[in-house]
C-alpha positions in Angstrom: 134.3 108.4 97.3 132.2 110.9 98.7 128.2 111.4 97.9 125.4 113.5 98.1 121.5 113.1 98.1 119.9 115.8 97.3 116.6 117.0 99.5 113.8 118.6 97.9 110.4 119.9 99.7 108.2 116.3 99.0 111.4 114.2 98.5 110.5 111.0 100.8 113.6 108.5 99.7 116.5 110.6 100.6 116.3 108.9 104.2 116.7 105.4 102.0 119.2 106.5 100.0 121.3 107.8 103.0 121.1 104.8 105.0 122.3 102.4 102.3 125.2 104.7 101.8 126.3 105.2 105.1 125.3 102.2 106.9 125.0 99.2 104.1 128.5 101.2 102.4 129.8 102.8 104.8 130.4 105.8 102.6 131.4 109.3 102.9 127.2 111.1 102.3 126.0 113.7 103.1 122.5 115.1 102.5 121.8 118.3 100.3 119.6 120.7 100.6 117.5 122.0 98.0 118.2 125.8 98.6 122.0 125.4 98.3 124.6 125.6 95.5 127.8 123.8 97.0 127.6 120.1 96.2 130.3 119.3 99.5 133.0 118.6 96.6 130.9 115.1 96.5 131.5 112.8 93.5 128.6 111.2 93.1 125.3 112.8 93.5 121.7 111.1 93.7 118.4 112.5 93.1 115.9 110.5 95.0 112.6 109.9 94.4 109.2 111.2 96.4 107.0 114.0 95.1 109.3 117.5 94.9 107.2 120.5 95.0 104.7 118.1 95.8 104.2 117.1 92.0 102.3 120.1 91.4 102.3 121.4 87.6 104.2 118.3 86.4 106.9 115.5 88.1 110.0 117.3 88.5 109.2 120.7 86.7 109.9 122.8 89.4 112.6 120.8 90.9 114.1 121.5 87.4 114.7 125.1 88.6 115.8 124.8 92.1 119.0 126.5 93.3 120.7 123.0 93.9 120.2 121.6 90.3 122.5 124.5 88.3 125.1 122.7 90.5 124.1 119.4 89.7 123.7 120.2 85.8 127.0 121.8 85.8 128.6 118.8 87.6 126.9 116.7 85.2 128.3 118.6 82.1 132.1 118.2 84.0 131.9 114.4 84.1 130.4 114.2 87.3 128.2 111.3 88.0 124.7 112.2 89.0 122.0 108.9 89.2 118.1 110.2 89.5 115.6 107.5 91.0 112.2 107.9 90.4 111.5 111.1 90.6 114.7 111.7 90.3 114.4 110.4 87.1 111.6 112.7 86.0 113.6 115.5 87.3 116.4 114.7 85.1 114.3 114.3 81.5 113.0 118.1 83.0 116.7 119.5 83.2 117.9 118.2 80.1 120.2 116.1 81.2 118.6 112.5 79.9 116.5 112.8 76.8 112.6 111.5 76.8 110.2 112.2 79.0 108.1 110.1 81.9 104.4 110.2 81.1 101.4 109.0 83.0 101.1 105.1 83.9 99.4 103.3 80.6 96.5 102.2 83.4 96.4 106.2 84.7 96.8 104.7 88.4 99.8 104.9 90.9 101.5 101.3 90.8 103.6 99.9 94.2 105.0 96.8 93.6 108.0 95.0 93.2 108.8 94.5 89.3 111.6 92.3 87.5 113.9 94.4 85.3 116.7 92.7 82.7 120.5 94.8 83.2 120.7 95.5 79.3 123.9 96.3 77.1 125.1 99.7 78.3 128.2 102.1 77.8 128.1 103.8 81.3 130.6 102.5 83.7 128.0 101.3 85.9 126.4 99.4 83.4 129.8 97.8 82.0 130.2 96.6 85.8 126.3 95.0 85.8 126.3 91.6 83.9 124.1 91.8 81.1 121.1 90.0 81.1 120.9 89.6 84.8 117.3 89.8 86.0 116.8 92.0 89.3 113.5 92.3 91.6 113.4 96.1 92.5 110.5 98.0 93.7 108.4 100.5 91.7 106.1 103.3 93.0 105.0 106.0 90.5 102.1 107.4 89.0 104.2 108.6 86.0 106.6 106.5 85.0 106.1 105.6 80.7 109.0 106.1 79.2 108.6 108.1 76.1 110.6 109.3 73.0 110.6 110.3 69.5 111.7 107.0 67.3 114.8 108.7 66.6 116.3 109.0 70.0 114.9 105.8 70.7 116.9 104.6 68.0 120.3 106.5 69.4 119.9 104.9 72.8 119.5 101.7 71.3 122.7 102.3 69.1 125.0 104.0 71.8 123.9 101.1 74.4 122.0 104.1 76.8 119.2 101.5 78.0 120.3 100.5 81.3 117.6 98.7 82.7 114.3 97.2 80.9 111.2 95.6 82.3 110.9 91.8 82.6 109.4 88.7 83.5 110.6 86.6 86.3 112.7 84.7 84.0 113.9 87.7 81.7 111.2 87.9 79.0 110.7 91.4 77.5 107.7 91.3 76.4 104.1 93.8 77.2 102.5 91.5 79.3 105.6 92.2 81.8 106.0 96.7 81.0 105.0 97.8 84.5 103.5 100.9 83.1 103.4 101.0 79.0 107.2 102.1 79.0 108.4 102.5 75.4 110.1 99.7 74.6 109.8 98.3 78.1 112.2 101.1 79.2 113.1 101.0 83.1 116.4 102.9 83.4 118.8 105.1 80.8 121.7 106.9 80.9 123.5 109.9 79.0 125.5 109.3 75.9 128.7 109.9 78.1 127.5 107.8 80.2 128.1 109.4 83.8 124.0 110.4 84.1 121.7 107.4 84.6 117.5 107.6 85.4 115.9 105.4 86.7 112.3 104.1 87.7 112.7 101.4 90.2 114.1 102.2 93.3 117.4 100.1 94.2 118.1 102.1 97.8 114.2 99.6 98.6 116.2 96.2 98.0 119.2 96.7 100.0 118.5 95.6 103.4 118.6 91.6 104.3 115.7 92.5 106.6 113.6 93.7 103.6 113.9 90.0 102.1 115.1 91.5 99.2 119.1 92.3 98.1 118.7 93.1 94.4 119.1 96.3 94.4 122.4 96.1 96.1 123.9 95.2 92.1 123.3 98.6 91.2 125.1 100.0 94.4 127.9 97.7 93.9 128.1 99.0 90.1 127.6 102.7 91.2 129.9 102.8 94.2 133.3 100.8 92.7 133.2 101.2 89.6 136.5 102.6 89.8 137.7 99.2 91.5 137.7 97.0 88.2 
C-alpha cells in the first residue's frame, strides 16, 4: 500500500503524518505537494491538518481549489480512499466530498487538548475494522471544528452508519457536558456514503508514538492501513 500526504502552504501535520507512516508503519509515503496533479499512483491519500492558505477567508476554502485536490476529488469519485484530519476535514466539507460543514468552536476560542471520542457504527471499511463502542483519547486542536448539518443529512448519516467517531466521556458517555466544541450531535469524525472518504477532527497521527504516552490513535492506523488484511 502506498500513501500520500498532501502539503499545503500552512499545513503543519504533514511532518506527523509522515513519520507514523514511514517509521511507526513502515509504509510506502510519500509527501505531495500542493502545486501538483500526480498523486504518485498512491492508494491512500491524507489531508493533514494545520492552517492551509493560512485560514484566511474560511478553513479550507482555498485549499478547496488547489491544483492537487481535482486529483484527490477524482480519486475520491474512483474509489480511492482519501482521510482529511483536521483541517483536512474542513477541506473536505469545502470540496464536496463529505456533507456538513465545520463552524466556529461553541466557546469562539481555539481548544488543544486531548478529548475522548466513542468508535460508532459505521459502513466504511475502516470503521467495520474499529470495534464499536471502543473509547479512544486523541488530541484536538481547532478553532472551528462544530460539526454542522441540516436535520435531514443528519438523519442519512445516522441511517447509512457515516458517523465514525463521536465525542465522549472517559467512560463512553455521549452526552454535552463531554462535545469538545458544540458538535451536532457530538459529531467527531464521518465518512462518505461509499465509505472510502472519512473527516475527522482529532488528530490520530498525535497518539502514535510510545514516547508521547499516548497510543490511541494507532486504532485508526491499524483500521486505515489493513483493512484489506481481514
Amino acid at each position: 500500500m502506498k500513501c500520500g500526504v498532501v502539503t499545503f502552504p500552512g499545513s503543519n501535520c504533514d511532518a506527523d503524518a509522515l513519520y507514523v507512516l514511514q517509521h511507526l508503519y513502515g509504509v510506502d509515503a510519500v509527501s505531495l505537494w500542493h502545486k501538483h496533479e500526480d498523486l504518485q499512483d498512491c492508494e491512500v491519500i491524507i489531508i493533514p491538518g494545520g492552517f492551509s492558505y493560512g485560514d484566511y477567508l474560511r478553513s479550507g476554502a482555498i485549499a478547496r481549489f488547489s491544483t492537487v485536490m481535482k486529483s484527490v476529488i477524482d480519486h475520491a469519485n474512483k474509489g480511492g480512499t482519501v482521510i482529511g484530519i483536521c483541517n483536512g476535514f474542513q477541506i473536505l466539507t469545502e470540496a464536496g466530498l463529505l456533507p456538513g460543514a465545520l463552524l466556529r468552536n461553541e466557546n469562539q476560542k481555539f481548544v488543544c487538548k486531548n478529548v475522548y471520542v466513542r468508535v460508532a457504527a459505521n459502513s466504511s471499511e475502516i470503521g467495520k475494522r474499529m470495534t464499536e463502542g471502543e473509547v479512544l483519547k486523541i488530541p484536538i486542536a481547532h478553532a472551528e471544528g462544530r460539526y454542522f448539518t441540516d436535520e435531514d443529512t443528519l438523519k442519512s448519516l445516522q441511517d447509512n452508519q457515516q458517523i465514525l467517531f463521536q465525542y465522549c466521556s472517559e467512560a463512553g458517555s455521549v452526552s454535552e457536558d463531554y462535545n469538545a466544541n458544540g458538535s451536532l450531535h457530538h459529531i467527531a469524525g464521518i465518512s462518505n456514503k461509499q465509505g472510502n472518504v472519512i473527516g475527522m477532527m482529532p488528530h490520530p497521527e498525535r497518539a502514535c508514538d510510545v514516547r508521547l504516552k499516548n497510543i490511541d490513535g494507532k486504532v485508526f492506523f491499524d483500521a486505515l492501513l489493513y483493512k484489506d488484511l481481514a
